[in-house]
C-alpha positions as CSV (number, residue, x, y, z in Angstrom):
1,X,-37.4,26.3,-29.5
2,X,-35.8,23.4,-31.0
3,X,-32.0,25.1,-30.6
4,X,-33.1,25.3,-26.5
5,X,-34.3,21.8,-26.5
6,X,-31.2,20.4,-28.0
7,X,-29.2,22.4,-25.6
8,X,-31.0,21.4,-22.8
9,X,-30.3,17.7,-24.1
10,X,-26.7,18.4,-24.1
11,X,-26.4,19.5,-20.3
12,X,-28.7,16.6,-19.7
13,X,-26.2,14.4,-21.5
14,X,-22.9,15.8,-19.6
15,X,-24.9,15.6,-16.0
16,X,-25.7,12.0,-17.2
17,X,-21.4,11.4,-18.2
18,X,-20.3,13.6,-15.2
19,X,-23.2,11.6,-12.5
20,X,-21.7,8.0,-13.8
21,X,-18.2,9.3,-13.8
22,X,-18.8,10.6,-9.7
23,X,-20.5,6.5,-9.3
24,X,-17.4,4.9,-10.8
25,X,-15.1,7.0,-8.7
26,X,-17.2,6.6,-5.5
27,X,-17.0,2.9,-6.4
28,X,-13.7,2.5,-6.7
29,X,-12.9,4.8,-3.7
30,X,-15.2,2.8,-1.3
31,X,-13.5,-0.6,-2.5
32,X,-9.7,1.2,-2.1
33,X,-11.1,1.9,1.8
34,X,-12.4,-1.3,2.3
35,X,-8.9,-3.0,1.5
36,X,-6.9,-0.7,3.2
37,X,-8.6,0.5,6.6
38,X,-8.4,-3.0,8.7
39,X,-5.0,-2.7,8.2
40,X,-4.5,1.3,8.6
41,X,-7.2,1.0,12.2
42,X,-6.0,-2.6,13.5
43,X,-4.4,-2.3,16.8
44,X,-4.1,-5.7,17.5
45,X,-0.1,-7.3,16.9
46,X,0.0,-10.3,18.8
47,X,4.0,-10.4,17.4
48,X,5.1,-7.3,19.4
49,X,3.3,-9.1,22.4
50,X,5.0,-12.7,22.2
51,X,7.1,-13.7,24.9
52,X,9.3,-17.1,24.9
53,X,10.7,-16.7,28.4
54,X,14.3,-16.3,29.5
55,X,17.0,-18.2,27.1
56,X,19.9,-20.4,28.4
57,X,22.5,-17.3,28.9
58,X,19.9,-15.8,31.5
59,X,18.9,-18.9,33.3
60,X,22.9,-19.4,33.5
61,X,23.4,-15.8,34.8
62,X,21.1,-16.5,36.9
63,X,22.4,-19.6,38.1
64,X,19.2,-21.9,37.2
65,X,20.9,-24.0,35.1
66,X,24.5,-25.8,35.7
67,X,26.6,-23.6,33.6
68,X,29.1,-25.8,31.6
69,X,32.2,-25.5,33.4
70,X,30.4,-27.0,36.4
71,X,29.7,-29.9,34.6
72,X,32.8,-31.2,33.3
């Protein structure tokens, strides 16, 4: 009797080990996700969106600005 109940406190004792081990790893896990998935599921990049406009070579291609030849 006592050799069963000291070997049932030894599984109880690795379940116990093994059940924080799976909390720390779940923990740690979860907080890995949380830092990397805005950045892995975020569609938004206003940078491949911006637009200044024409420069000065197109508006002078263009002929919408005096090129400076013309001027002098």
């Amino acid at each position: 009797m006592a050799l069963h109940m000291m070997a049932t406190a030894a599984v109880s004792d690795e379940f116990a080990l093994f059940t924080t081990f799976a909390r720390e790893i779940r923990q740690r896990l979860g907080a890995v996700i949380a830092v990397r998935a805005p950045g892995i599921f975020d569609s938004y990049h206003p940078e491949l969106h911006y637009m200044r406009g024409p420069g000065p070579k197109w508006r002078e291609k263009h002929g919408l600005v005096p090129s400076k030849s013309t001027l002098s």
